[in-house]
Structures are given as structure tokens and as C-alpha cells.
N, C-alpha and C positions, 0 to 999 in steps of 0.2 A: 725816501726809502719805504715808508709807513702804506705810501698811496701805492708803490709798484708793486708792495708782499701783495694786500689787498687783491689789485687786481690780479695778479697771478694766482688767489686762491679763487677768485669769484671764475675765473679762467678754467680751473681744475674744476669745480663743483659742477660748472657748465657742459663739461666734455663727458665726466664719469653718467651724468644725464642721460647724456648724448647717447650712450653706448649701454645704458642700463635697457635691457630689456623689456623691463617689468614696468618702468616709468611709462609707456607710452604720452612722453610730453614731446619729444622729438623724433620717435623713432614711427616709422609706418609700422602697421599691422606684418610682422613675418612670419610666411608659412614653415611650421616646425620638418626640418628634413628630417626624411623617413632613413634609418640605415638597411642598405638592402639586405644587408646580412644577417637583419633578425627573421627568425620565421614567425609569423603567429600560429602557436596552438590551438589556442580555441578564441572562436571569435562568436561572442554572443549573437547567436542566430534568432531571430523570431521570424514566426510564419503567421502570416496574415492567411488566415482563414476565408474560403467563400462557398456559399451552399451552393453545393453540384445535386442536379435530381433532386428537387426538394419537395417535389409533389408525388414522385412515383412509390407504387405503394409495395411491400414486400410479400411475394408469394411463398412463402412456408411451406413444404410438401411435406416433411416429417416433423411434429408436433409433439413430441415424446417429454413428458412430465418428468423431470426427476425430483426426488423428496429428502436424496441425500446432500446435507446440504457440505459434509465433509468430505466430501469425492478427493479418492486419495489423489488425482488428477486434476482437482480443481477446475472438475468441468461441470461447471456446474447448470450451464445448459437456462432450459426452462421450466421455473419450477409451479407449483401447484398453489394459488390464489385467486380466488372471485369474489370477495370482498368486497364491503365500503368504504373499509378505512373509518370502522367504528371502533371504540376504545371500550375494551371490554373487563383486562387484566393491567394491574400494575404490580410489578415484581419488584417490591424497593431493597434499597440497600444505602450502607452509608456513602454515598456522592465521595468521586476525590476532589482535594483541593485544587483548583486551578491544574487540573488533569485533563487530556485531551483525551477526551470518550469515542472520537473518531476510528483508531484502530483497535478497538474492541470488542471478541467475539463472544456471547454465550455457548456456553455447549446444553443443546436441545437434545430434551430425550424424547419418548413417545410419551410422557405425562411428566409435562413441569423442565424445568431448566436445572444447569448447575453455574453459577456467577461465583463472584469474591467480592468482597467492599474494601474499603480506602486502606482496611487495618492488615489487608491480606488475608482474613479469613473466607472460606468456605464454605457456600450455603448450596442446597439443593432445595430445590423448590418442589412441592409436587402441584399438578395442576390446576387448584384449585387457589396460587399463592401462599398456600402456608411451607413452614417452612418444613422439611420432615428433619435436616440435620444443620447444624452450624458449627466447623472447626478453624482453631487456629494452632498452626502448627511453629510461629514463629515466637521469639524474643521481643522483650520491649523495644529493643534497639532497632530490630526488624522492622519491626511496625513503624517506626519511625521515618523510615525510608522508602515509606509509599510502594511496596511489589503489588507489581504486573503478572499477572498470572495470564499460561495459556493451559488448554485445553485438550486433550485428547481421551474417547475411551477404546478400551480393549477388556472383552469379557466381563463384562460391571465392576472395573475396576478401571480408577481414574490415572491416569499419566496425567503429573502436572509438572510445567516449569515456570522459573521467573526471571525477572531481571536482579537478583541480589546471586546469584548462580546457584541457586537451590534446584532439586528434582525431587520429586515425589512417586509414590504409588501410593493411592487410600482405596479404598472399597467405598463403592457404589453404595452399597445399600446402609450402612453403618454410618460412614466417615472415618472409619478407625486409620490411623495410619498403618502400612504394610513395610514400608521402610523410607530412607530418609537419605538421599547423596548429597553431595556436594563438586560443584565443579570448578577449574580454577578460575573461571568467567562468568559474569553475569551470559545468559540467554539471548538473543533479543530475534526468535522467531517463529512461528509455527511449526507443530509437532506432525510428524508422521509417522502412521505404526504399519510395518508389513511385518505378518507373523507374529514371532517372539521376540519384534526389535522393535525400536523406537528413534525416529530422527530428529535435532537438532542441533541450531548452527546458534555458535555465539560469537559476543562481540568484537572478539579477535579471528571472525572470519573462517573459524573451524567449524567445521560439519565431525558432530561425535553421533555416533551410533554404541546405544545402550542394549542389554537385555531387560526386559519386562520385570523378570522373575526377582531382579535381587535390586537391579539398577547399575550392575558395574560394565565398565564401558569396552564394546567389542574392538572397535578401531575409530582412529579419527581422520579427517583429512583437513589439511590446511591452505587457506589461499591467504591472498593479497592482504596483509594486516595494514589499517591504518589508524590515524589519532582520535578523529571522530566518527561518532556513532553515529546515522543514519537515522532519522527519525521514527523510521517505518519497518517494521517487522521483516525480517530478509524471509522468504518464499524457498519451498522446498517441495518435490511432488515424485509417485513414486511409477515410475515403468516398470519394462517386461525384464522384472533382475537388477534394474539400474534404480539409483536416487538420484537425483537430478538438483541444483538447487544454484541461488545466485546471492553471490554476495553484496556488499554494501557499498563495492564500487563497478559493480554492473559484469562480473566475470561471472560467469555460465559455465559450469561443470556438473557433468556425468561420470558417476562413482559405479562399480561394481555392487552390489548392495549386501554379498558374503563377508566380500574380501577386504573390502575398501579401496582397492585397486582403479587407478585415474581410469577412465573410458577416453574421454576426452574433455578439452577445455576450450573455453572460448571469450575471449577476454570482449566487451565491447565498447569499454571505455578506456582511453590514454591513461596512464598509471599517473600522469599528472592531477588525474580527475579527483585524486587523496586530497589535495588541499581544497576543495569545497566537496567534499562528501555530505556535509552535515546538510545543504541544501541539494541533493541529489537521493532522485524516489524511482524506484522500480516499483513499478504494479506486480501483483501477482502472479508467477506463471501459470500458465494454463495450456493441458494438451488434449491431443485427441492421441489416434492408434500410430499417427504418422511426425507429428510437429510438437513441438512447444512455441506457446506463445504468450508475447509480455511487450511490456511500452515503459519508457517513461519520462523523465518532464523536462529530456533534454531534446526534445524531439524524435523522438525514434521511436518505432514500433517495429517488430522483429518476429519474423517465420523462421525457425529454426528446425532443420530434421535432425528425429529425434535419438538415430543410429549414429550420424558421424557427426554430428555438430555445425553442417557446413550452414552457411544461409540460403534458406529459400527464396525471401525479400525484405526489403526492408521498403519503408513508409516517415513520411515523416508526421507526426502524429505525435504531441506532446500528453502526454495521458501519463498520470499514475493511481489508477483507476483499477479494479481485476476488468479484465477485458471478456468476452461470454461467447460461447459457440451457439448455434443455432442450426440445427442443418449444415450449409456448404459456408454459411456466413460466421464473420467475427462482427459481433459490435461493442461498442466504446465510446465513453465520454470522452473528450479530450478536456483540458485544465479549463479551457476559456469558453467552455461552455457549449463546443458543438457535439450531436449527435452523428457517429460515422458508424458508417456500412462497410463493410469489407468481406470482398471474396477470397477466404480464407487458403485457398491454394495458389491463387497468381498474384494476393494484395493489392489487387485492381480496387480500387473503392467506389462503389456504386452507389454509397450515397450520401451526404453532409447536409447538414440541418440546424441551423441556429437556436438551442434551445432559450438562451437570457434574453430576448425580445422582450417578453413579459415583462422585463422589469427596464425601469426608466434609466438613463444614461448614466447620472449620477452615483446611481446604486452599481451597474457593471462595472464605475472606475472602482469599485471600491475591492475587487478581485476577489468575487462572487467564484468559488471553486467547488466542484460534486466530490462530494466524501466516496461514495459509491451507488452502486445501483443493482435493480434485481428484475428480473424477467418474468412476467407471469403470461398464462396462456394468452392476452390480449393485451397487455399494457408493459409500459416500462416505470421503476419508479425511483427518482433519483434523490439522494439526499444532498443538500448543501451545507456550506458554513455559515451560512445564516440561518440555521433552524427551520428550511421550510422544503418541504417535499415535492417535488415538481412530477407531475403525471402524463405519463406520453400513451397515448397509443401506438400499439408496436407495428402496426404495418406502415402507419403514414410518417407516423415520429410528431404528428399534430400535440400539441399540450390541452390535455383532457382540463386538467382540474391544476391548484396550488395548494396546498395546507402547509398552513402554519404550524408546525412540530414541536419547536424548543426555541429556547431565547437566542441562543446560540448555536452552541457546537453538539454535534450527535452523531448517532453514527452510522453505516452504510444502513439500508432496509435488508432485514432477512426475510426470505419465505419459507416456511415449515409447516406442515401439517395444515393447509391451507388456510392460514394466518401470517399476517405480515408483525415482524417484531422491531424494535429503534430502541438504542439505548438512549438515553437522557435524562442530564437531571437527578442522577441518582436512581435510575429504575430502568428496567424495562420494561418497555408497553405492548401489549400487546393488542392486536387490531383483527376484526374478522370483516 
């Protein structure tokens, strides 16, 4: 009796084997059935990159310098540098801790900057580095919490926001504060002022429009709320009457800019896309009299007109880079390192160009990505997440030169008053 249980359990252990999937000791390799009836939403795409026109060179017919580098359009075109990329000024401040200096703007005046350090305080700088004032407008507790200050002026008087949902107005010339709001949302993106108003979108997706004069809020408009916050500063810019701006899951709306009344909307990502937002980056918008235009790092780059919202084209182009006008051209870093040409009304791309050759294989796997870039009358100049500057000339896209800038993380290159600036390290540098 002893010997038949036996084998009938060595029977059973042999069979549940037999039939266990996961054993692969009897079973051949079987292909997992697809059910037809699921659809796939998104199915990770990657594009394999190859330089088209990689020798032809760009003929420029209009050359037009801009110096603004806060163009309420964000067109910021080509700006005024002939430089060596000598280290002349350093604008220090207190470094943040384990903060990423990558999206971070100075506001440049005609002599000297205005920055903030780790504690959230306020310095303005005059030309020479020193400091002319230094405020802090926050609590202990504040400070504690590391704010992000942005920048905007109107009439020597500073508009400031942050990410703790604070607003400001102080005076330019003093520091003195002018008043003090509060909103019920941290901030998380660039200011724009037409008139006697002021724009921002915080982290619940709402776009509020303030008055200057007191800071109380004229109307708001709300999109698509989601759980995570966006890495990267959501982008706002200002048309003929209309505010324009994109939130943190890639939806595209056109506001009335009295009324606050919808224009129109344009959604470009599936509302599924909330559950990885925290990895999803729009670049800056950017227009001209006709478009806006923006990319970002889910492949897509987008011509949008800028009356009815409809699409002009689309490009697949992984960039979350601000993208730059030039005449009838767009160009653009894309994430993996190539330089692209595009003809800004039909999206034809005329030209791709492998910038990371320079660097050995080893170092490309290590996902070498440009923070941003800036345009001067002859060259391009890109910053990386490795701390090193890469230098193009702008007709051929050839790589001039390399400098070594920082140990690590810094931030796009500015052009101003024909000086190049980089934040790092706790400073801004400046270069002639």
C-alpha cells in the first residue's frame, strides 16, 4: 500500500511539472497568445537617427541680431556674441544642494544680473559683481524648502514667482518689497507680462492672470490636472490679444488675454499620458507672426497655426530643447545628440548632423543629453549634462572647439550684451 501512495505522489509531482509553465523541464518554449482584443496605446517608439545633408552649408539671407533675450514670443532668433569664450566675471551665490541648475534663468539687465541662492533670497548684482542689494522675503520654514524663483521685469519693478506658491512685486532699485500674494499652488513656470498683467501656470495646470499693481488675480483658466509634476517649467508666450501656453501633459491652449475666454485648445498627448508625466518634457514654445512651435522627448515636433490651433506638421523629432528661428528655418537639438535643420513652413528637414562623434562610444551609452543651446552670428553653442560646451559652426554644423565648463550639471548658454553667461556651481560666469 506504502509503495502504490508513493508512486502515485511521484505520479502527481511528475505531471503538475509537466503542465507548470515556468519549470521549463518538460515543457518546450510557448509563444505567449496575444488577445486580439486589447488595443495597445502607447507603444515605445524609438527613432533611429541618420545624417541627411551633412556637408551642405546654410545660406542665411537675413541676419537680424536680437538682444532681447526675454522676447515675449520666445523668439529668440540670433543673438549678439564674437567672443572667445574667456572667463572674465563670476557672479557667485550660495550653490543649491543637489539642485538641478539646468532650468535656470538669470534676469539680465543692461549692467549686472538679478539671481537668488539656495535660501530663496534676492540679489542683484551690478556690473562690476558686487552686490548693490540682497533680500529675503521668506520664513525659516521657507528656506528650508529650497524655492525656485522666476523672473520677470516691468518698469524697474520685479514680478517674482516660486514653487512654495508665493508672488511678489519688489522694486528694482531698492529691493524693498511692494506687496506679497499667495496662491493656492506652488508655480512651476515662466512669467509673462503684457501691459498691466502678468502670466502664470501652476502646478495644477491653471494658467492665472494677475494685475501688476496689487497682485490680485484677474481670471484663471484650468486644464487637464494631474498627480505628477513635470520636471521642467511648463512654457507660456504672448500673441496679438491671445496667451498661449502648454501644460504638463502636452495640451496646447489659446486664452483671450482680457477675458480669459478659451480661443481654442489642442490636446497632443492621450490623457493616458498622466500616468508617466513625471518623465514627459515639452520644450519651450516658440513663434513667429504665423505658428507656434515646440517638440518634445516623446518624438514629436509640432507646427501649429497660431489663429485656429489646427496642425501645420508634425516631424518626428525627440527634443526637449527651446527650438530657435532663423529666417525661414527652425533648428534643434534632438535628445541624442543630433543637430536638425528644418524648413519652418512645410517641416521638410533639410538637414541632420551627428553632433556626439567627438566623444568615444562608451561615453554616448552613458546618455550624453544638451540642456540647451544659443545662436550667435557664426556659431552654435550647446551645453550638455556633462559639463562641457560643444561649439558648432552655424553654416556647416562642423564642431569648432569643446570646453570643459563644469563637473557636471549647468545650464543652457545665454547671449546678452555680447557676452555668453552658464550657470554652475553656484555662479554665474560670465565670458566675452
Amino acid at each position: 500500500m506504502i509503495r502504490i501512495f508513493i508512486f502515485f505522489l511521484i505520479s502527481l509531482i511528475l505531471i503538475n511539472c509537466s503542465l507548470n509553465e515556468n519549470s521549463k523541464i518538460w515543457n518546450k518554449k510557448k509563444k505567449n497568445k496575444v488577445n486580439k482584443n486589447i488595443e495597445i496605446i502607447f507603444d515605445k517608439k524609438k527613432i533611429s537617427y541618420k545624417e541627411l545633408n551633412p556637408n551642405i552649408n546654410l545660406n542665411l539671407s537675413k541676419l537680424n541680431i536680437k538682444n532681447n533675450i526675454f522676447d515675449e514670443k520666445n523668439n529668440f532668433g540670433m543673438q549678439n556674441y564674437s567672443g572667445k569664450l574667456k572667463k572674465v566675471k563670476n557672479f557667485k551665490f550660495s550653490k543649491f544642494n543637489n539642485e538641478n541648475e539646468s532650468d535656470l534663468t538669470p534676469l539680465f539687465l543692461k549692467y549686472g544680473i538679478v539671481f537668488f541662492d539656495n535660501k530663496g533670497s534676492v540679489i542683484r548684482f551690478d556690473d562690476n559683481q558686487k552686490i548693490i542689494w540682497k533680500k529675503n522675503y521668506y520664513s525659516k520654514f521657507e528656506k528650508k524648502n529650497n524655492p525656485k524663483l522666476s523672473f520677470a521685469l516691468s518698469d524697474k519693478k520685479l514680478v517674482v514667482i516660486d514653487n512654495l506658491s508665493n508672488l511678489f512685486l519688489i522694486n528694482l532699485e531698492t529691493g524693498d518689497l511692494i506687496w506679497r500674494n499667495k496662491n493656492d499652488y506652488p508655480f512651476n513656470s515662466e512669467i509673462k507680462i503684457f501691459n498691466d498683467k502678468f502670466f502664470a501656470i501652476d502646478i495644477k495646470n491653471v494658467l492665472r492672470c494677475y494685475f501688476i499693481r496689487d497682485g490680485s488675480e484677474c481670471w484663471n483658466v484650468e486644464t487637464e490636472k494631474t498627480l505628477t509634476i513635470t520636471s521642467s517649467k511648463n512654457s507660456l508666450l504672448i500673441g496679438d490679444k491671445i496667451v498661449y501656453f502648454i501644460n504638463n501633459v502636452g495640451d496646447l491652449t489659446a486664452v483671450d488675454i482680457f477675458s480669459g475666454d478659451l480661443v481654442w485648445q489642442l490636446p497632443t498627448q492621450s490623457s493616458d499620458i498622466i500616468s508617466i508625466t513625471h518623465n514627459f518634457k515639452n520644450s519651450r514654445l516658440v513663434s513667429d507672426s504665423k505658428s507656434i512651435f515646440f517638440s518634445n522627448n516623446k518624438n514629436e515636433f509640432y507646427s501649429i497655426d497660431l489663429k485656429n490651433g489646427s496642425i501645420n506638421w508634425i516631424n518626428e523629432i525627440s527634443s526637449s530643447v527651446t527650438p530657435i528661428l532663423i529666417d525661414n528655418l527652425i533648428i534643434t537639438i534632438s535628445d541624442n545628440g543630433y543637430l536638425f535643420v528644418v524648413d519652418k513652413e512645410k517641416g521638410n528637414i533639410v538637414k541632420i548632423k551627428e553632433i556626439y562623434k567627438i566623444y568615444k562610444d562608451k561615453k554616448r551609452k552613458k546618455k550624453i543629453k544638451p540642456i540647451g543651446f544659443s545662436i550667435s552670428q557664426d556659431k552654435i553653442y550647446i551645453s550638455g549634462n556633462d559639463g562641457k560646451l560643444i561649439i558648432l559652426e552655424l553654416k556647416t554644423g562642423n564642431v569648432i572647439n569643446v570646453e570643459k565648463i563644469a563637473r557636471n550639471i549647468m545650464s543652457k548658454p545665454f547671449l546678452y550684451n555680447n557676452h555668453l553667461f552658464i550657470i554652475k556651481n553656484g555662479a554665474v560666469i560670465q565670458y566675452k
